[in-house]
C-alpha positions as CSV (number, residue, x, y, z in Angstrom):
1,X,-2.9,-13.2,25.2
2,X,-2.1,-13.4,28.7
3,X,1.2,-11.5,28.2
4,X,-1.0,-8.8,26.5
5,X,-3.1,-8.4,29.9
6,X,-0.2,-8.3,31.9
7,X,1.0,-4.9,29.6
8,X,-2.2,-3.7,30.1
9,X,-1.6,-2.7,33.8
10,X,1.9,-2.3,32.9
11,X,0.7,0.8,30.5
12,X,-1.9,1.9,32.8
13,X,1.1,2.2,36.0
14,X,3.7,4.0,33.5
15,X,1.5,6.7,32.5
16,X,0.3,7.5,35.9
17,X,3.3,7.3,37.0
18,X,5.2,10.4,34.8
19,X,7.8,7.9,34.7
20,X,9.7,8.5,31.0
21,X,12.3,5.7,30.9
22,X,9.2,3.1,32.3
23,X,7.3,4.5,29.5
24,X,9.6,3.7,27.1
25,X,10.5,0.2,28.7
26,X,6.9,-0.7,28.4
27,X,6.5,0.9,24.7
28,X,9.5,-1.0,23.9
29,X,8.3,-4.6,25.2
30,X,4.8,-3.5,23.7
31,X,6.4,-2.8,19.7
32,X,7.9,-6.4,20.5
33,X,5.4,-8.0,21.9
34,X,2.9,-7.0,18.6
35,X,5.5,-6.8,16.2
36,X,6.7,-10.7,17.2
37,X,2.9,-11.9,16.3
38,X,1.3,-9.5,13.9
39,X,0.4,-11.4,11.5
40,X,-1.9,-13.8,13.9
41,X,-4.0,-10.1,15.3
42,X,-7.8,-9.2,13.8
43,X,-8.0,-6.1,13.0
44,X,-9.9,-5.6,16.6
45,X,-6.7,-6.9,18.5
46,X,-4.6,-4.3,16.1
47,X,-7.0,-1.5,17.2
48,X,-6.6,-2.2,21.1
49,X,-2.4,-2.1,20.3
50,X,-2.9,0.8,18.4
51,X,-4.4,2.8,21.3
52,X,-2.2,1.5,24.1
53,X,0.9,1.9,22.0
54,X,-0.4,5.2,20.6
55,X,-0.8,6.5,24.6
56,X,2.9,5.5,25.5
57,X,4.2,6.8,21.9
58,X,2.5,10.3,24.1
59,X,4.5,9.7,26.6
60,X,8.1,8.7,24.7
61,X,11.3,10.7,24.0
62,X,12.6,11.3,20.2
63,X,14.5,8.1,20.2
64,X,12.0,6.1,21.7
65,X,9.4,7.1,19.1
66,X,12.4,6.7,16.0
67,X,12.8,2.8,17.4
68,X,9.2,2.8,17.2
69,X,8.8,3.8,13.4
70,X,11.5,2.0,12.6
71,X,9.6,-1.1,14.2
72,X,6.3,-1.0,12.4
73,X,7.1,0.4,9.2
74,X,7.3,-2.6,7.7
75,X,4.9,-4.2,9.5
76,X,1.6,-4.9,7.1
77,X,-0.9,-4.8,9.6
78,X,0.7,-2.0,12.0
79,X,-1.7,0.3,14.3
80,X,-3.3,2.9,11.7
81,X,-3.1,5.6,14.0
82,X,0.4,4.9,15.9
83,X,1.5,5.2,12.3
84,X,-0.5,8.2,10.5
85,X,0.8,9.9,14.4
86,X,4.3,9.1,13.7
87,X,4.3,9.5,9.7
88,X,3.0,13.4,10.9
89,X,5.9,13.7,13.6
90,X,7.8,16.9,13.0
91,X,10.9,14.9,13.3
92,X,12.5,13.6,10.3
93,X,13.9,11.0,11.9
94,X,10.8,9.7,13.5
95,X,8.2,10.0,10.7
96,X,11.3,9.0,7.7
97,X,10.7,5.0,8.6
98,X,6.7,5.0,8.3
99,X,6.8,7.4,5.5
100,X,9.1,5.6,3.2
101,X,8.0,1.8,4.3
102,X,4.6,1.5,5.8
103,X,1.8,0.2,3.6
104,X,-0.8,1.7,6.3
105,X,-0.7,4.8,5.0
106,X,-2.4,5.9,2.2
């Protein structure tokens, strides 16, 4: 959980900073960082990822947010909102992933 903290300030210094391709470095190492131990998270730790990641996902490009879908939409436990956001993305090829493999949506 220590690496978690770390991301924390990491999120908090991309988004102030504007800073696009730090944004989706630190989405990036996020989506690994959650997807790499999902199935040890509460449901409480999945709702903190869900609202960081969902802020960067904000702040990402088109391809950024694709890599994302494709990252959690097999995930079982993935962040309900991150998801529902992405499975509602005008672009095909970011809400395709979610919509045809996550079991978060309903």
């Amino acid at each position: 959980m220590a690496e978690l903290n770390s991301f924390v300030g990491d999120v908090e210094q991309a988004i102030a900073s504007g800073d696009v391709e730090r944004c989706k470095r630190t989405l990036r190492s996020l989506t690994n960082l959650f997807v790499e131990h999902a199935a040890a998270f509460s449901e409480a730790h999945v709702a903190m990822f869900d609202e960081i990641i969902g802020r960067l996902a904000r702040q990402a490009d088109v391809l950024a947010r694709s890599d994302l879908s494709a990252s959690l939409a097999e995930v079982a436990n993935a962040p309900t909102a991150t998801v529902r956001n992405l499975a509602h993305d005008d672009n095909v090829r970011i809400a395709q992933p979610v919509l045809e493999h996550s079991t978060r949506l309903t």
